[in-house]
C-alpha positions, 0 to 999 in steps of 0.5 A: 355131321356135316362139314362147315365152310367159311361163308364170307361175312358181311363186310366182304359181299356186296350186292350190286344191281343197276339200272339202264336206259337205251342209247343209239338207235331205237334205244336197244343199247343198254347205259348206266343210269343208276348203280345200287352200290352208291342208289344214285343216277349218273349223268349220260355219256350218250344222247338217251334215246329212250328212258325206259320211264315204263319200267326204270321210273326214270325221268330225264330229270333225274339224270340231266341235274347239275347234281349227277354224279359223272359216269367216270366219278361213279365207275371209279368209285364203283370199281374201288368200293368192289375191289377185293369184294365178293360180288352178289347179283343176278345177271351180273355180266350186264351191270359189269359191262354197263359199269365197264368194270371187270371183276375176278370171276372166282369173287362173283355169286351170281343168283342167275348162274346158280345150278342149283336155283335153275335144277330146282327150277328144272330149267338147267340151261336158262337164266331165270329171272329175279323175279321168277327165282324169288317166288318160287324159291323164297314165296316173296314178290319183287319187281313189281311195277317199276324196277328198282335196283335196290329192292333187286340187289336185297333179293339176289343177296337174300337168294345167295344167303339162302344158299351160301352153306351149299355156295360156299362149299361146292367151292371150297370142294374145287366144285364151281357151282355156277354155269358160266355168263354168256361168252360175249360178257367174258372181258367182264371177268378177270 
């Protein structure tokens, strides 16, 4: 009979994805431009360079409205709402370091990093895309046109639900199931 382990229940995960646009030159640094936990825009620290509207959706409408929540109002709000969490996502290393919040590494479950979704994939040492592990994995479409941070956090919650016996208990066994981020995003990580 197989052992059962404890799974965290709903209200000790959150899913979290955001979205970005591109500041400086050319617009190749990523900002926050919206944060799932709350599905709002945030107000730019930095002159936006490019809005990324091709895949984000994202008008300068949405973020120069006097209504916008500041960046410092949502990171704070963000970083209490997770506190204590475990934290799903995919690639969660980029929305930690656009928040510029770091998270306990043992309370992340990052779809991303999974080994088992990249061995299934018999792709051990890339990242897969959301995108890519949800059609293959679950047979459902997602990112379909413009990316939408919400529809993102439900597939990588729906991913790690999918896996979270095997997740759950790899761990509890001292057998961390994951690779790790990239070494560059390691202040992300507490």
């Amino acid at each position: 009979m197989a052992t059962k382990y404890p799974i965290p229940s709903n209200d000790q995960i959150l899913a979290l994805s955001c979205t970005n646009v591109g500041v400086g030159p050319g617009g190749t640094t990523a900002m926050l431009a919206g944060a799932v936990v709350l599905d709002t825009f945030v107000s730019p620290t930095m002159q936006v360079s490019d809005y990324r509207t091709a895949t984000t959706g994202i008008e300068p409408s949405h973020l120069l409205s006097p209504e916008t929540p500041l960046f410092n109002h949502v990171q704070q709000h963000v970083a209490d709402l997770i506190k204590g969490k475990v934290l799903v996502g995919h690639s969660l290393w980029s929305d930690l370091s656009v928040l510029g919040i770091p998270h306990p590494a043992v309370a992340t479950r990052d779809v991303a990093l999974y080994q088992p979704f990249r061995n299934a994939l018999r792709s051990p040492n890339q990242t897969i895309g959301l995108q890519t592990l949800m059609w293959h994995l679950m047979c459902r479409r997602c990112q379909d046109g413009q990316l939408h941070p919400v529809e993102n956090a439900r597939a990588a919650l729906d991913l790690y639900r999918s896996a979270a016996t095997e997740w759950e208990g790899a761990i509890s066994q001292g057998n961390w199931p994951s690779s790790l981020p990239p070494s560059t995003y390691s202040r992300c990580y507490l």
